[in-house]
N, CA, C and O atoms as a Tripos MOL2 file, in Angstrom:
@<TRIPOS>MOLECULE
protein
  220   219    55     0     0
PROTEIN
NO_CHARGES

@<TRIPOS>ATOM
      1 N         171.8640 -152.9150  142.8760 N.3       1 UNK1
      2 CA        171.6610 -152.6660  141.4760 C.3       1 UNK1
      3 C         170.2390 -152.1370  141.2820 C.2       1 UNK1
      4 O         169.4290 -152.7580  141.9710 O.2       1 UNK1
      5 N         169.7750 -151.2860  140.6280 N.am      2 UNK2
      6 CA        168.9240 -150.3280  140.1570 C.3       2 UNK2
      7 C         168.4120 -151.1270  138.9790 C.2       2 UNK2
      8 O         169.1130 -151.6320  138.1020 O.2       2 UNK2
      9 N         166.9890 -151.1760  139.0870 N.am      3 UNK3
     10 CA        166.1930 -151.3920  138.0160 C.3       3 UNK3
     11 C         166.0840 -150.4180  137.2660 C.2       3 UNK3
     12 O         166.3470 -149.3130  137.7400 O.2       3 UNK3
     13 N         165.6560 -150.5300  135.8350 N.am      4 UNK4
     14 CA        165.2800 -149.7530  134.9900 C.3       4 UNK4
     15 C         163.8490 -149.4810  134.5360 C.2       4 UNK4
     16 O         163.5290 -150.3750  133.7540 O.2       4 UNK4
     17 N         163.0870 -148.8050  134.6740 N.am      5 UNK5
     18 CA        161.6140 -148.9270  134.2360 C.3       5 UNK5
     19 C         161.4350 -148.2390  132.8220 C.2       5 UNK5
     20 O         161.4990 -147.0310  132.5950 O.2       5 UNK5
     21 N         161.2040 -149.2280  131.9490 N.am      6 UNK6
     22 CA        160.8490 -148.6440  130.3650 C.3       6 UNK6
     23 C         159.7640 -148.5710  130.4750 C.2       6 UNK6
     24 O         159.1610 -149.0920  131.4130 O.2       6 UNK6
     25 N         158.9450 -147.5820  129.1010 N.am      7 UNK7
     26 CA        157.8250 -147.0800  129.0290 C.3       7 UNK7
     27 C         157.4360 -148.0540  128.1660 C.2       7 UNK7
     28 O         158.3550 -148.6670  127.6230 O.2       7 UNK7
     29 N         156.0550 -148.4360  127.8270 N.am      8 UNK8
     30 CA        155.5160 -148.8340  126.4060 C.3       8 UNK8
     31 C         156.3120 -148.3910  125.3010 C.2       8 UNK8
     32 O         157.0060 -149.1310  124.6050 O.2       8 UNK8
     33 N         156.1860 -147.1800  125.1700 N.am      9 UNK9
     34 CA        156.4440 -146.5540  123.7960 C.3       9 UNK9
     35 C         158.4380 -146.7750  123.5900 C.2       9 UNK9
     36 O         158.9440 -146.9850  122.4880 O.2       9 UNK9
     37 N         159.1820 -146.6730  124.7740 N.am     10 UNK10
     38 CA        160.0570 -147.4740  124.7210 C.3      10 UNK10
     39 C         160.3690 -148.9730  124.2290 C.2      10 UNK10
     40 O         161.2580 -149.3120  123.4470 O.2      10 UNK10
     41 N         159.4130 -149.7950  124.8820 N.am     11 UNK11
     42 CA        159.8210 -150.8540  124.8370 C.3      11 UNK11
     43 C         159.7800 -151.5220  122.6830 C.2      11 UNK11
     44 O         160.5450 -152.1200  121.9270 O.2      11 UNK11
     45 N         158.4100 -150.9040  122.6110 N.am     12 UNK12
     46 CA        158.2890 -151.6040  121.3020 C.3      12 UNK12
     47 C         159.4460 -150.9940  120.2190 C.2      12 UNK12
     48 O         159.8440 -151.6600  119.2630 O.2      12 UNK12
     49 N         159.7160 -150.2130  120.3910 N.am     13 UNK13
     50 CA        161.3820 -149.7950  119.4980 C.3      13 UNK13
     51 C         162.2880 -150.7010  119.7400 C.2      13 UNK13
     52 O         162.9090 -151.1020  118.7560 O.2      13 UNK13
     53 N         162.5990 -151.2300  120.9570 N.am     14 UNK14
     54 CA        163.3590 -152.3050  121.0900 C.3      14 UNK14
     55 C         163.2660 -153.5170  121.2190 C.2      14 UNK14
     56 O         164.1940 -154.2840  121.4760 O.2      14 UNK14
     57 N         161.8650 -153.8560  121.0100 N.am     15 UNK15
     58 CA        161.8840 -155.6410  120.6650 C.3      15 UNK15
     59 C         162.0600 -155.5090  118.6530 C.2      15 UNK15
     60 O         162.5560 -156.3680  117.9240 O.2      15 UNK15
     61 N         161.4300 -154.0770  118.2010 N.am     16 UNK16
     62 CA        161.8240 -154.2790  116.6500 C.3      16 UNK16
     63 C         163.3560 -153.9450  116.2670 C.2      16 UNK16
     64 O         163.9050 -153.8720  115.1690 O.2      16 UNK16
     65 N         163.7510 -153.8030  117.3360 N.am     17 UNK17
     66 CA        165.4480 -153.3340  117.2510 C.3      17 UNK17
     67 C         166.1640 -154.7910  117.2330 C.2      17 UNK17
     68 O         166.9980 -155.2240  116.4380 O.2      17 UNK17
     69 N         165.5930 -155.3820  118.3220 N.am     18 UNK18
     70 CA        166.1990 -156.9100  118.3250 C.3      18 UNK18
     71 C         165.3590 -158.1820  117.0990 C.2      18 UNK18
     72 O         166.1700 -158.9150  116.5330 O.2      18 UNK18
     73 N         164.3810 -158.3280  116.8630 N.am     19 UNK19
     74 CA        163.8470 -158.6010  116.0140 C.3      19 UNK19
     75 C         164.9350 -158.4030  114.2620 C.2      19 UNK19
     76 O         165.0860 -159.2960  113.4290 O.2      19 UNK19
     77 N         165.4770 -157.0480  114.1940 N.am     20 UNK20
     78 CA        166.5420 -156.3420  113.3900 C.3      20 UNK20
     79 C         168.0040 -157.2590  113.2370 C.2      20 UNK20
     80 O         168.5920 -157.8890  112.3590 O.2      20 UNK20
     81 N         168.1870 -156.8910  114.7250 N.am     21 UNK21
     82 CA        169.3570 -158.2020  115.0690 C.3      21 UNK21
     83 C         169.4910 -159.5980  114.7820 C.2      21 UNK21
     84 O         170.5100 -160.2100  114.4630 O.2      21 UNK21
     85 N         168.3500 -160.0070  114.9370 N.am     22 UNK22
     86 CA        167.7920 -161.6980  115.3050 C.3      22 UNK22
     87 C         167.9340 -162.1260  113.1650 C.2      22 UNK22
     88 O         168.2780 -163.2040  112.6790 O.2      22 UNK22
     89 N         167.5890 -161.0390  112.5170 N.am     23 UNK23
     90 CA        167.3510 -161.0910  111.4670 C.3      23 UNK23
     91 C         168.9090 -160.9150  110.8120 C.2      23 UNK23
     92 O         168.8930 -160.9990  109.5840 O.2      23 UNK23
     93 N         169.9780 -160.7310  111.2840 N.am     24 UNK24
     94 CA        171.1290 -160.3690  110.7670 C.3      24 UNK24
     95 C         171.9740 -161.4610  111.1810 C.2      24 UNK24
     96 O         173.1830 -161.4200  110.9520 O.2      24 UNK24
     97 N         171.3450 -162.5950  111.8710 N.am     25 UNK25
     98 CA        171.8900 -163.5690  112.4110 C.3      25 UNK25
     99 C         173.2090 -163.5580  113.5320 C.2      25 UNK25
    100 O         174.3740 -163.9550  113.4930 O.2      25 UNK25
    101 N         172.4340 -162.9450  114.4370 N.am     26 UNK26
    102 CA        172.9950 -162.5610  115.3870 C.3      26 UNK26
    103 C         172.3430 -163.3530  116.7970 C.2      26 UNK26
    104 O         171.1470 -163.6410  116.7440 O.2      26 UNK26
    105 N         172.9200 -163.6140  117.7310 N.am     27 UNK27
    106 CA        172.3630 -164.6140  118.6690 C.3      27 UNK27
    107 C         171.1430 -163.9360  119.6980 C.2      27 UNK27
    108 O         170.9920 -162.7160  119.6210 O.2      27 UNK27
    109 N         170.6450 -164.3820  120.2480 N.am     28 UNK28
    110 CA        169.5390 -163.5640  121.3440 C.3      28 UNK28
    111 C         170.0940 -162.6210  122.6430 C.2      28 UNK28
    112 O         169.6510 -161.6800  123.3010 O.2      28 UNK28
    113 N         171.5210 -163.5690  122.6100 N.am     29 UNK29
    114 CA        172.2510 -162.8660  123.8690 C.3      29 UNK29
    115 C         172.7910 -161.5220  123.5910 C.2      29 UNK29
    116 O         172.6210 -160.4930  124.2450 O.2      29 UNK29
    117 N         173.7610 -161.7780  122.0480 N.am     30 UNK30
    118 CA        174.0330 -160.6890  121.5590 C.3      30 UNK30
    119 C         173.0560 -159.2280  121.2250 C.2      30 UNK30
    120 O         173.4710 -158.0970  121.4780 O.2      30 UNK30
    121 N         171.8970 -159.4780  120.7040 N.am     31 UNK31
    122 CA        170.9200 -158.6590  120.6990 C.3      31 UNK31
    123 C         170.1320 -158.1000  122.0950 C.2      31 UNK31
    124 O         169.6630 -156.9800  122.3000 O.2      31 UNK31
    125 N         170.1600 -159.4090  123.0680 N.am     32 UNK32
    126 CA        169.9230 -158.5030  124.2220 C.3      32 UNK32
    127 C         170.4840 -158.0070  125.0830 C.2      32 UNK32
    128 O         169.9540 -157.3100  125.9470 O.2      32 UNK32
    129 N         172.0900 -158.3780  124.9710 N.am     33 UNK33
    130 CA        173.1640 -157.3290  125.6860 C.3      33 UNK33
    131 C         172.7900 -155.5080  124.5660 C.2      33 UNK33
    132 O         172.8560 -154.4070  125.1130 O.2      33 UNK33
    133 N         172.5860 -155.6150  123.6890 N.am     34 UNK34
    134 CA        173.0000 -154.0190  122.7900 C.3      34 UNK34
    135 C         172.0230 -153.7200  123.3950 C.2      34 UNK34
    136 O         172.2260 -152.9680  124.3480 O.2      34 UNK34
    137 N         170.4830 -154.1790  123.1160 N.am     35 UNK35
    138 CA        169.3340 -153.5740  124.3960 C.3      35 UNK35
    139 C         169.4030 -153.0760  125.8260 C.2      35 UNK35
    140 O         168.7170 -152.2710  126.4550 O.2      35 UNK35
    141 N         170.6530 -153.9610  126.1890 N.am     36 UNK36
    142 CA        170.7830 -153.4000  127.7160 C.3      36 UNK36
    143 C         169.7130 -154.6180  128.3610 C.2      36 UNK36
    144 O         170.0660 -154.4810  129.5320 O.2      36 UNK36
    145 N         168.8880 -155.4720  128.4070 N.am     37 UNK37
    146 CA        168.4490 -156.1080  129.1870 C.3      37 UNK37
    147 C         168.5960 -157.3650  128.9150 C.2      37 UNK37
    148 O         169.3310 -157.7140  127.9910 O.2      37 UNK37
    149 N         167.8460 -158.3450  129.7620 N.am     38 UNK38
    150 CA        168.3990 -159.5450  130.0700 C.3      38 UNK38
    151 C         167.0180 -160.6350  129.0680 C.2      38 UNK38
    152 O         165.8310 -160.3840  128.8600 O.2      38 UNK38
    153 N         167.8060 -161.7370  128.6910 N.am     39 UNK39
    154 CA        167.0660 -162.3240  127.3610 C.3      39 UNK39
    155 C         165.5520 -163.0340  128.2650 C.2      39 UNK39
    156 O         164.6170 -163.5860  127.6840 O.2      39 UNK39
    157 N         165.6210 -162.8950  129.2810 N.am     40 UNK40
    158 CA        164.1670 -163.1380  130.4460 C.3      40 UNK40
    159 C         163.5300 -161.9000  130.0360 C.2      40 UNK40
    160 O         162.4700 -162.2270  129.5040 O.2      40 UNK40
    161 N         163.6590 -160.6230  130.0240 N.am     41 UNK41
    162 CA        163.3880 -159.4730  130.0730 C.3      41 UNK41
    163 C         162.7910 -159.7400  128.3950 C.2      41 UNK41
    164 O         161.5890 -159.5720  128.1930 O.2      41 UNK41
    165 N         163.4180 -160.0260  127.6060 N.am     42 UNK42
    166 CA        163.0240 -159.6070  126.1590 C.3      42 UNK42
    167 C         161.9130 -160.5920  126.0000 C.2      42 UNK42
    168 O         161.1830 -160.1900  125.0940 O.2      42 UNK42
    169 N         161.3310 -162.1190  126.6870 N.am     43 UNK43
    170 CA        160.9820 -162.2900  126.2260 C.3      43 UNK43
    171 C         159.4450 -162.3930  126.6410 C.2      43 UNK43
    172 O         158.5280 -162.8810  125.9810 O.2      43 UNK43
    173 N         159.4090 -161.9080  127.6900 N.am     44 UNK44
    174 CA        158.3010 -161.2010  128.7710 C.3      44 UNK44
    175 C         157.7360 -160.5040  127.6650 C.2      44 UNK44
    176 O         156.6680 -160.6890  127.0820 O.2      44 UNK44
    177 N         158.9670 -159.3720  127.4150 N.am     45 UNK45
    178 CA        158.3490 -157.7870  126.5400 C.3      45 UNK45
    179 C         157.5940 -158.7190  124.9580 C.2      45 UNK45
    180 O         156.5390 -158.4330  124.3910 O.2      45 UNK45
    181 N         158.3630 -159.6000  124.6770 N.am     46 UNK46
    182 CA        157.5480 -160.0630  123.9150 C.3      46 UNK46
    183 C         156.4670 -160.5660  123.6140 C.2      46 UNK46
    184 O         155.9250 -160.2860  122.5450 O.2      46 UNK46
    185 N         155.8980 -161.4660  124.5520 N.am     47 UNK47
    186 CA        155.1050 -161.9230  125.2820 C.3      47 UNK47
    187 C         153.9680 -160.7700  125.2560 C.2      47 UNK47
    188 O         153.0270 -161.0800  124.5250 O.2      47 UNK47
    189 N         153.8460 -159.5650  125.8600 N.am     48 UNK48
    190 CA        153.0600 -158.7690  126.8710 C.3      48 UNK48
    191 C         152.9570 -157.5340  125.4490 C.2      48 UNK48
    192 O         151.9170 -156.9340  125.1740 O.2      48 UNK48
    193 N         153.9190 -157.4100  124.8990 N.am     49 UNK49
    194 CA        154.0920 -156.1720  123.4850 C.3      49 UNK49
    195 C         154.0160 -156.1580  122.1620 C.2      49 UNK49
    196 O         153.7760 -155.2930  121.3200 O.2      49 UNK49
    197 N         154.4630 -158.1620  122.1360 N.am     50 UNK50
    198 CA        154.8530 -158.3160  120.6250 C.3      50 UNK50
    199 C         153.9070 -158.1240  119.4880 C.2      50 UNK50
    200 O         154.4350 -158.1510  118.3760 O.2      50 UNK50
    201 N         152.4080 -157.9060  119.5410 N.am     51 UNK51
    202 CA        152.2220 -157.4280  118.4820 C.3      51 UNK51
    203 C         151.5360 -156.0250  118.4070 C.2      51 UNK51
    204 O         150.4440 -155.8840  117.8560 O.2      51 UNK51
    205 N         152.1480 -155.1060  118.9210 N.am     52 UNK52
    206 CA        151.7790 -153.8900  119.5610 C.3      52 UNK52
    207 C         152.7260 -152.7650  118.5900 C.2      52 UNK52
    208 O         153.9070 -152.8080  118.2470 O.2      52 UNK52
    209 N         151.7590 -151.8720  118.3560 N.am     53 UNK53
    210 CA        152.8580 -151.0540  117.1760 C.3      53 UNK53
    211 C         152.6510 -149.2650  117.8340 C.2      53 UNK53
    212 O         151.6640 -148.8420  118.4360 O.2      53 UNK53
    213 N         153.6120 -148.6720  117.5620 N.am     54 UNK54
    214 CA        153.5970 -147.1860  117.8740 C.3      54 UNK54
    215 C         153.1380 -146.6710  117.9890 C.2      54 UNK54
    216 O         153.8080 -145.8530  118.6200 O.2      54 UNK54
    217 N         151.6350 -146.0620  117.8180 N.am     55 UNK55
    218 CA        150.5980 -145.2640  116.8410 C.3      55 UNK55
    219 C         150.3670 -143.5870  117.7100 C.2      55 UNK55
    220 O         149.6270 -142.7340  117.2200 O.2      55 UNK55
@<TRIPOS>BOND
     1     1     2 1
     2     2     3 1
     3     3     4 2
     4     3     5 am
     5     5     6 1
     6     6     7 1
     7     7     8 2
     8     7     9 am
     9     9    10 1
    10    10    11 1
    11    11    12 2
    12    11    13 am
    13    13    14 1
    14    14    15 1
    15    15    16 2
    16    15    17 am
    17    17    18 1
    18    18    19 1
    19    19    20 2
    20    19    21 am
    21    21    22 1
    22    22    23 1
    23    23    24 2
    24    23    25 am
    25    25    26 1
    26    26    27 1
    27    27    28 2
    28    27    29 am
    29    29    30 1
    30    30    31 1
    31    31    32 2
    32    31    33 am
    33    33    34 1
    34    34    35 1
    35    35    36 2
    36    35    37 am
    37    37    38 1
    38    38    39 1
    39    39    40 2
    40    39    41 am
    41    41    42 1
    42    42    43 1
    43    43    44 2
    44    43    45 am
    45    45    46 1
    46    46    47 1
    47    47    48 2
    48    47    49 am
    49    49    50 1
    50    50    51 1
    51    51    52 2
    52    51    53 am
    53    53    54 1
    54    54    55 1
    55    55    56 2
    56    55    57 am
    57    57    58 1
    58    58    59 1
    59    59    60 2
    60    59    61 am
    61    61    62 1
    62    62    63 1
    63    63    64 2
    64    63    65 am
    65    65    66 1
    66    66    67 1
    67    67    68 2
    68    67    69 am
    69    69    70 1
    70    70    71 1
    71    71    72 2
    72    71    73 am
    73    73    74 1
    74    74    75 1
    75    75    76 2
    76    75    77 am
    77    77    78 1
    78    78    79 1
    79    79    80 2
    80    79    81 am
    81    81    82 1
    82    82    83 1
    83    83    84 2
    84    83    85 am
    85    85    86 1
    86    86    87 1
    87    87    88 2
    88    87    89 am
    89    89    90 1
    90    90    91 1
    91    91    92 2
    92    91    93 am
    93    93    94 1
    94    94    95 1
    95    95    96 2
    96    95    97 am
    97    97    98 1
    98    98    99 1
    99    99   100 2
   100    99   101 am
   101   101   102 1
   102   102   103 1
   103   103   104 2
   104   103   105 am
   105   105   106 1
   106   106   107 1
   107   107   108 2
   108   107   109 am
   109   109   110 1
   110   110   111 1
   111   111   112 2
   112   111   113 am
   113   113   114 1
   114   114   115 1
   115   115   116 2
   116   115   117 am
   117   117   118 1
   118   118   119 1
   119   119   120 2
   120   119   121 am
   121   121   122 1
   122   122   123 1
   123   123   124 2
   124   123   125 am
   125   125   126 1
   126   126   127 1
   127   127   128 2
   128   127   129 am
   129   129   130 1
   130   130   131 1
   131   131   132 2
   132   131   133 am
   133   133   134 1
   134   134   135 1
   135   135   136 2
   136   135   137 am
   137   137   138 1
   138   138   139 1
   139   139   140 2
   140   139   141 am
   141   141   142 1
   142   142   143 1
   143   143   144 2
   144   143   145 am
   145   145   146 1
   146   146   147 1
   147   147   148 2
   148   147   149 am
   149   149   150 1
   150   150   151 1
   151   151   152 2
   152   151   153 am
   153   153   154 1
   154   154   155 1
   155   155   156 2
   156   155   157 am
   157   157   158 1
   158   158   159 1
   159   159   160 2
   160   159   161 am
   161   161   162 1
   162   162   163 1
   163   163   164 2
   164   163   165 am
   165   165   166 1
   166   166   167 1
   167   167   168 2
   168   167   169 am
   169   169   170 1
   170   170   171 1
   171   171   172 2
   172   171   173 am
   173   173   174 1
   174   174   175 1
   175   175   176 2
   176   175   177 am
   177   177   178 1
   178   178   179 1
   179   179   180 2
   180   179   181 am
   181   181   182 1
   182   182   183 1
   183   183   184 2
   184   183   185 am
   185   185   186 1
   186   186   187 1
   187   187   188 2
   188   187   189 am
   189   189   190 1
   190   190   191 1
   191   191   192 2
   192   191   193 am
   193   193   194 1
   194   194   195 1
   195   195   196 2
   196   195   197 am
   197   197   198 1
   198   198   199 1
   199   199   200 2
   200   199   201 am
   201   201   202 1
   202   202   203 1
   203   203   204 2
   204   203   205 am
   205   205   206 1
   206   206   207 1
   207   207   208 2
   208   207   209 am
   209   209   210 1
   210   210   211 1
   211   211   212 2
   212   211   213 am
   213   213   214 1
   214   214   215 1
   215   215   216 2
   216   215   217 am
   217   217   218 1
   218   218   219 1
   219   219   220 2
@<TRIPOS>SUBSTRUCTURE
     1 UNK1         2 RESIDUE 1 A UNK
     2 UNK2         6 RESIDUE 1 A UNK
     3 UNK3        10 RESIDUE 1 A UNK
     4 UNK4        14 RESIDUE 1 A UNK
     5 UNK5        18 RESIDUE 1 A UNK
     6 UNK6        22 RESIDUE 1 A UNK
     7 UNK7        26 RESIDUE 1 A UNK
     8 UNK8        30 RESIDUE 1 A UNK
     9 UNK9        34 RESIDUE 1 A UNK
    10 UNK10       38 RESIDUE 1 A UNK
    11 UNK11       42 RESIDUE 1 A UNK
    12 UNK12       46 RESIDUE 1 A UNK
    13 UNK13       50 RESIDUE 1 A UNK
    14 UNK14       54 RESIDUE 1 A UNK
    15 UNK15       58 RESIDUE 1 A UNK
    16 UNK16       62 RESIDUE 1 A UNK
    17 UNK17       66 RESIDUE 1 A UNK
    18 UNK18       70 RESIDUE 1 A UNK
    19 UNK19       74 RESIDUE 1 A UNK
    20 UNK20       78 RESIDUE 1 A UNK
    21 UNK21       82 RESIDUE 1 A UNK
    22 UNK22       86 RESIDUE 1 A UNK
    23 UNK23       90 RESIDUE 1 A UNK
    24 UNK24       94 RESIDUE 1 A UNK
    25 UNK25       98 RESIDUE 1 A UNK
    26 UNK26      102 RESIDUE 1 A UNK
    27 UNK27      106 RESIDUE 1 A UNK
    28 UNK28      110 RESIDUE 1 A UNK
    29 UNK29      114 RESIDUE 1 A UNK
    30 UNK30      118 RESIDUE 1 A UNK
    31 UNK31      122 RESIDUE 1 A UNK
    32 UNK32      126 RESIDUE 1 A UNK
    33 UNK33      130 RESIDUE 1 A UNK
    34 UNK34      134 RESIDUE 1 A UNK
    35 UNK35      138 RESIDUE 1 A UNK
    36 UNK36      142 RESIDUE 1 A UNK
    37 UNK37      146 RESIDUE 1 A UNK
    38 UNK38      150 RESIDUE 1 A UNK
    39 UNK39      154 RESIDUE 1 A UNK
    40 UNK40      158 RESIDUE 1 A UNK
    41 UNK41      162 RESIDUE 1 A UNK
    42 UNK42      166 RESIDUE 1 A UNK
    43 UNK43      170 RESIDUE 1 A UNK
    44 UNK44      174 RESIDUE 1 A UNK
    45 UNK45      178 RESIDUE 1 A UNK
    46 UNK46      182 RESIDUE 1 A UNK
    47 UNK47      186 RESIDUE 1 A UNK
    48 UNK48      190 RESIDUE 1 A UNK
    49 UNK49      194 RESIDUE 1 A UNK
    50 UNK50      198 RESIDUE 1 A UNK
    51 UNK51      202 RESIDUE 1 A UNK
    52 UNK52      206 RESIDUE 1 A UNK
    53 UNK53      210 RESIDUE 1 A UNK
    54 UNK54      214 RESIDUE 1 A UNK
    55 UNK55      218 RESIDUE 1 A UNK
């Protein structure tokens, strides 16, 4: 199985994508299957991105 390597500018679209989800009351698993990665993965990116914005 093949890793995936996201960019920065990737990643922060998709913790506010799931953040989106999380807000529609939707579970963590569910939001991080539509992401494509694993809820270890999201919460690293969170961790390392979360208050990091586009610019």
């Amino acid at each position: 199985m093949s890793r995936k390597q996201f960019t920065i500018e990737q990643i922060i679209p998709k913790l506010r994508e799931a953040e989106v989800s999380l807000l529609k009351e939707a579970t963590m698993a569910v939001a991080c299957r539509s992401l494509g990665v694993t809820e270890q993965t999201h919460y690293r990116w969170r961790k390392l991105y979360g208050g990091m914005r586009k610019d």
